[in-house]
C-alpha positions as CSV (number, residue, x, y, z in Angstrom):
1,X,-54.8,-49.9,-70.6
2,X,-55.5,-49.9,-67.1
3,X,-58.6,-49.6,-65.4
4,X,-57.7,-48.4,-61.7
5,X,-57.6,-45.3,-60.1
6,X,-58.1,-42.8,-62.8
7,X,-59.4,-43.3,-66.4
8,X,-56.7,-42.9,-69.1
9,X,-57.7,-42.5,-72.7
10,X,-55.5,-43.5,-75.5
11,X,-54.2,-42.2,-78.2
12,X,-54.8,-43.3,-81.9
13,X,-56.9,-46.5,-82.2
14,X,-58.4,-48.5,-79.9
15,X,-59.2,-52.4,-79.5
16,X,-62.9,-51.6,-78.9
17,X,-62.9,-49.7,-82.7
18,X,-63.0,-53.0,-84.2
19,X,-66.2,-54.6,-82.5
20,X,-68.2,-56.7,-85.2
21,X,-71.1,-53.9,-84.9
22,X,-70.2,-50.4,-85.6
23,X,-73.1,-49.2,-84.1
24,X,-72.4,-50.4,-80.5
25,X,-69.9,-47.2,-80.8
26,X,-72.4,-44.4,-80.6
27,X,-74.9,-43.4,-78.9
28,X,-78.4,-42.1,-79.8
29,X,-78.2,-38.5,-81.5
30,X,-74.0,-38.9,-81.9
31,X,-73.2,-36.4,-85.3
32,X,-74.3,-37.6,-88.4
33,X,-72.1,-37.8,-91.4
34,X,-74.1,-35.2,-93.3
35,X,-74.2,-32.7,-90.6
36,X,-69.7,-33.3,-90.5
37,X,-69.9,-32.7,-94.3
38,X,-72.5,-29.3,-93.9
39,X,-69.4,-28.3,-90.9
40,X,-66.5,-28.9,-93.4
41,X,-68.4,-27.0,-96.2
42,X,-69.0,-24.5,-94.1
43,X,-72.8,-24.7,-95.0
44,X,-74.3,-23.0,-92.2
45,X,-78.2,-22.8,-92.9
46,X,-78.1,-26.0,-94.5
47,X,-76.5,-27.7,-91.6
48,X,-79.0,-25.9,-89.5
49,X,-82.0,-26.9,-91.5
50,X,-80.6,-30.4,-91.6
51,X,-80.6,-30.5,-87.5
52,X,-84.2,-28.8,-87.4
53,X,-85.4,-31.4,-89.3
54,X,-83.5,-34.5,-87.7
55,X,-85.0,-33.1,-84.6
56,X,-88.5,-32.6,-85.1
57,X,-88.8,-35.8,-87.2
58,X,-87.3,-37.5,-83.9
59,X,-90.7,-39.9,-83.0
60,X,-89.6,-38.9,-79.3
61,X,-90.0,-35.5,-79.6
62,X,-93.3,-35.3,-81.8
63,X,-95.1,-37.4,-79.3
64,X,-93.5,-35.4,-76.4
65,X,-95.7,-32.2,-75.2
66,X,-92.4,-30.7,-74.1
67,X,-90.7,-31.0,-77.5
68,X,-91.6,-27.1,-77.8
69,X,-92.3,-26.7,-74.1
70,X,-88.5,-26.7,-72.8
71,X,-87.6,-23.9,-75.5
72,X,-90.6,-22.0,-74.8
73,X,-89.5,-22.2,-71.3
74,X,-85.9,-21.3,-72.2
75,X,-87.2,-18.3,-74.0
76,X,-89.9,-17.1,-71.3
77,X,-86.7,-16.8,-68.8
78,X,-85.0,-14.8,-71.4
79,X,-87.6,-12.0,-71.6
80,X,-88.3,-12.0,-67.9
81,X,-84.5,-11.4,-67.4
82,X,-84.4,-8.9,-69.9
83,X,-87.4,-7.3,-68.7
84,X,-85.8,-7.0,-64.9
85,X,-82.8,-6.0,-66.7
86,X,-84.2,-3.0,-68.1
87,X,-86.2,-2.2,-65.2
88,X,-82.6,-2.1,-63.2
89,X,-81.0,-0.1,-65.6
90,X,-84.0,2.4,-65.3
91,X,-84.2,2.9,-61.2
92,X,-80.1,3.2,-61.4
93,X,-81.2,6.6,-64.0
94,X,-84.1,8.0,-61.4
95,X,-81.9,7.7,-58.6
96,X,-79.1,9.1,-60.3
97,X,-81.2,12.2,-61.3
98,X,-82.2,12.9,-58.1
99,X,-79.2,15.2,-56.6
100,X,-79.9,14.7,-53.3
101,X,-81.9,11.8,-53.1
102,X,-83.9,11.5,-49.6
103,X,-83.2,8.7,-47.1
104,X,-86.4,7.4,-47.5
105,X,-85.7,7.3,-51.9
106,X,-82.6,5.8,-51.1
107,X,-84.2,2.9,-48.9
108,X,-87.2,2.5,-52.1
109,X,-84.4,2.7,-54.7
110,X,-82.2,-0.2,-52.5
111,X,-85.4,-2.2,-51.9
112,X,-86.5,-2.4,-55.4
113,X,-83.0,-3.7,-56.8
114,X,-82.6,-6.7,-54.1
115,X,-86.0,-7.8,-55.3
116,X,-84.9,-7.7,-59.0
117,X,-81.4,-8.7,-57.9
118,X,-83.5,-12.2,-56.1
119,X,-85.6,-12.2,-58.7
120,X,-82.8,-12.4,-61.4
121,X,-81.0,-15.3,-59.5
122,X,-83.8,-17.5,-59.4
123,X,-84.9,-17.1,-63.2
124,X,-81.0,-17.6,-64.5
125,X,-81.6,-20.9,-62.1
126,X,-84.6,-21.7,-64.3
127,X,-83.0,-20.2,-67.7
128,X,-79.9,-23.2,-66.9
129,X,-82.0,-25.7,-66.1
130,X,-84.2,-25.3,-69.7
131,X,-80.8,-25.1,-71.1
132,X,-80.0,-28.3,-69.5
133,X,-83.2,-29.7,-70.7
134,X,-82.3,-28.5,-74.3
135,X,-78.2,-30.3,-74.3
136,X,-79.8,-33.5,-72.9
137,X,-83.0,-33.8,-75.1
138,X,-81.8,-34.1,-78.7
139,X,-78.1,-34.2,-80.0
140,X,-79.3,-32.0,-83.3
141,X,-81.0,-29.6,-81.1
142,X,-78.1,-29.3,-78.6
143,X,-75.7,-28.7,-81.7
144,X,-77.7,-26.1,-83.2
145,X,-78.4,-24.3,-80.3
146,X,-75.0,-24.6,-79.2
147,X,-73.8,-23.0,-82.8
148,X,-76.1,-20.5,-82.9
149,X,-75.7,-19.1,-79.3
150,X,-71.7,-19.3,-79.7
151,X,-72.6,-16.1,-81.8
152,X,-72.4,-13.1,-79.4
153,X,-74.6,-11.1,-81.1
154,X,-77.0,-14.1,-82.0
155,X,-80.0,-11.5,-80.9
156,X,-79.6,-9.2,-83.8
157,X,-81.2,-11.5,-86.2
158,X,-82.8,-9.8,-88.6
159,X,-86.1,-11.5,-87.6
160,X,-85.2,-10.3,-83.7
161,X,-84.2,-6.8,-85.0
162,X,-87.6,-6.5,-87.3
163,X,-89.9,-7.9,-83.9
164,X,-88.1,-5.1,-81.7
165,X,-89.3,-2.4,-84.0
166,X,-92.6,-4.3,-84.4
167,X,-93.2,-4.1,-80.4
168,X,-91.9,-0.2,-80.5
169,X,-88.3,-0.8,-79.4
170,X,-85.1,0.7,-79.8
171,X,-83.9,-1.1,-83.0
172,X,-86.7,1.4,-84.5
173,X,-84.2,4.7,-83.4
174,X,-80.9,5.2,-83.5
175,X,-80.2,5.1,-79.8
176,X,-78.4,2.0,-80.0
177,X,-79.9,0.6,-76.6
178,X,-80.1,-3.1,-77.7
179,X,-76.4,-3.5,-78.4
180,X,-75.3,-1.4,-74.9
181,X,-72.4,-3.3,-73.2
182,X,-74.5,-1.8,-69.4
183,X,-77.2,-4.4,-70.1
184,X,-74.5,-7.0,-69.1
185,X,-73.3,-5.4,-66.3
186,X,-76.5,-5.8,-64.3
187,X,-77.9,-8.6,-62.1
188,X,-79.3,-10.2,-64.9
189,X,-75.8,-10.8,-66.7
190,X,-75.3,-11.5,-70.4
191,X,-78.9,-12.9,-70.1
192,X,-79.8,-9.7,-69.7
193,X,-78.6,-8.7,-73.2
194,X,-81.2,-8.1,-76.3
195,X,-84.6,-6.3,-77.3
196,X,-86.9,-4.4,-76.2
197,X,-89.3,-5.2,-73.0
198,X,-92.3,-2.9,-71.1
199,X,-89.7,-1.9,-68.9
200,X,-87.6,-0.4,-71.4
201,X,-86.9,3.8,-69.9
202,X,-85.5,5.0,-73.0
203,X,-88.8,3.1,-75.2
204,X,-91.2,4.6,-72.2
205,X,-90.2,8.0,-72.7
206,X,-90.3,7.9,-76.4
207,X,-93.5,6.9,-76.3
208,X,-94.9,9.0,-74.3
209,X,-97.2,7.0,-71.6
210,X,-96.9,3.9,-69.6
211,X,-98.9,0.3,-70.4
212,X,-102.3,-0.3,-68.4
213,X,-105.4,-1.9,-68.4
214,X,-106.1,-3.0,-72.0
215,X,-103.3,-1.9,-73.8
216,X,-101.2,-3.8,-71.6
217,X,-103.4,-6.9,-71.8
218,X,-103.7,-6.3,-75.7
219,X,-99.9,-6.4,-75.5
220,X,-99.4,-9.3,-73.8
221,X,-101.5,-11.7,-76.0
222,X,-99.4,-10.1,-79.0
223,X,-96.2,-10.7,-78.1
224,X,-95.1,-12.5,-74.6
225,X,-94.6,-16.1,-75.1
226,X,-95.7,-16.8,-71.6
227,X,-99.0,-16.5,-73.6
228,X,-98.8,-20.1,-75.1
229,X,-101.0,-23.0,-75.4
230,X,-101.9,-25.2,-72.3
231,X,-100.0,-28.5,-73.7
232,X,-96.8,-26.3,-73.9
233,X,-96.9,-25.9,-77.7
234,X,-97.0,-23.3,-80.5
235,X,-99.4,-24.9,-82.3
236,X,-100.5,-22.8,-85.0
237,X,-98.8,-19.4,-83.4
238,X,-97.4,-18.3,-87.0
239,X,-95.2,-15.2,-85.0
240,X,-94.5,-17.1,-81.8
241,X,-93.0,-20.1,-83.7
242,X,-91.1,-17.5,-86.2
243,X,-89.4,-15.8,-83.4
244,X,-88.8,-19.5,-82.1
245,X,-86.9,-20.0,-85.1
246,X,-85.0,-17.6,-85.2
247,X,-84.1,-17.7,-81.5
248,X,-83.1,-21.1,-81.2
249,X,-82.1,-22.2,-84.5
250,X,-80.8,-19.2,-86.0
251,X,-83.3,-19.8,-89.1
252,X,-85.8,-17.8,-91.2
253,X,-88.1,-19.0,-93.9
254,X,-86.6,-17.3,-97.4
């Protein structure tokens, strides 16, 4: 095999396979033979369980603070680009039911989505770099995420579905809203996709009045995950680490 120029990788077996110690082959967090047999058998919540485990009994990620920080973090960019999602999708319907919209409306309406437009770039520049965090912290983390996520309509976890209604969004009615292709076609992209956010029109005008002062505050401590503890974890957040669960991993406690 030569060396020069390009690499070339051989087929079928290779000198290097039989070094005296196996283990100089892999590398820290390469597949383990259990989670290959879970894959064959097609076991998916075992194999899932299996990588959960692996991962949080990793000593570097129990003595890390940012064990749970980076998927917070991950997960905190999801709902902000969801939120500005839905918040585009609703000035595009006030502008449209205007029929003769003034020049000055126009210029507001224009305005408003170049700042969610900005706004959207810069958190799916944040949402990649937690999600490079995530592939280059833990090799059972990165394949469990990666697994779950390959799942297009990973969001309509029954646990995701059931904290939608919870919060008073559309999975509640039969409008449908949460699985509507237009979410992707906004600034926000396929991040954009999933539940229900304060800036939801169609969840605003069923219920009837807008979020201030208290309510909203009341809200917020309820429900945003931007609402976690100092260190970066969930210590002791029962519903923040079940949505968590459910988010990353694809898991719920039976």
């Amino acid at each position: 095999m030569s060396w020069s120029g390009s690499t070339t990788v051989s087929s079928g077996s290779e000198m290097g396979d039989e070094l005296s110690d196996s283990s100089m082959l892999s590398l820290p967090g390469d597949k383990t033979s259990e989670e290959i047999r879970l894959e064959e058998e097609g076991c998916f919540r075992k194999l899932q369980v299996f990588r959960y485990n692996l991962y949080h009994k990793d000593p570097k990620v129990s003595e890390a603070s940012e064990g749970d920080g980076v998927l917070i973090a991950l997960l905190e960019s999801e709902e902000k680009l969801r939120s500005n999602c839905q918040e585009e999708i609703a000035l595009r319907h006030q502008i449209k039911e205007k029929t003769s919209p003034t020049s000055r409306e126009t210029t507001k309406f224009e305005k408003e989505m170049a700042v969610l437009s900005q706004n959207n770039w810069e958190e799916i520049r944040i949402w990649w770099f937690s999600h490079g965090s995530i592939l280059g912290s833990s090799g059972p983390l990165k394949r469990a995420f990666e697994l779950w996520r390959h799942t297009t309509s990973w969001y309509m976890h029954s646990v995701l579905v059931e904290n939608c209604k919870a919060r008073g969004g559309c999975c509640g009615r039969d409008c449908g809203c949460c699985v509507d292709s237009q979410r992707a076609s906004t600034s926000a992209g396929a991040l954009g996709i999933g539940h229900y956010t304060r800036h939801c029109e169609c969840c605003s005008k069923h219920r009837g009045f807008e979020f201030s002062g208290n309510i909203s505050k009341g809200y917020n401590f309820c429900f945003e995950f931007n609402q976690s503890k100092d260190d970066g974890t969930l210590k002791n957040n029962v519903y923040k680490r079940r949505i968590l669960l459910a988010s990353i991993w694809g898991l719920s406690v039976d």
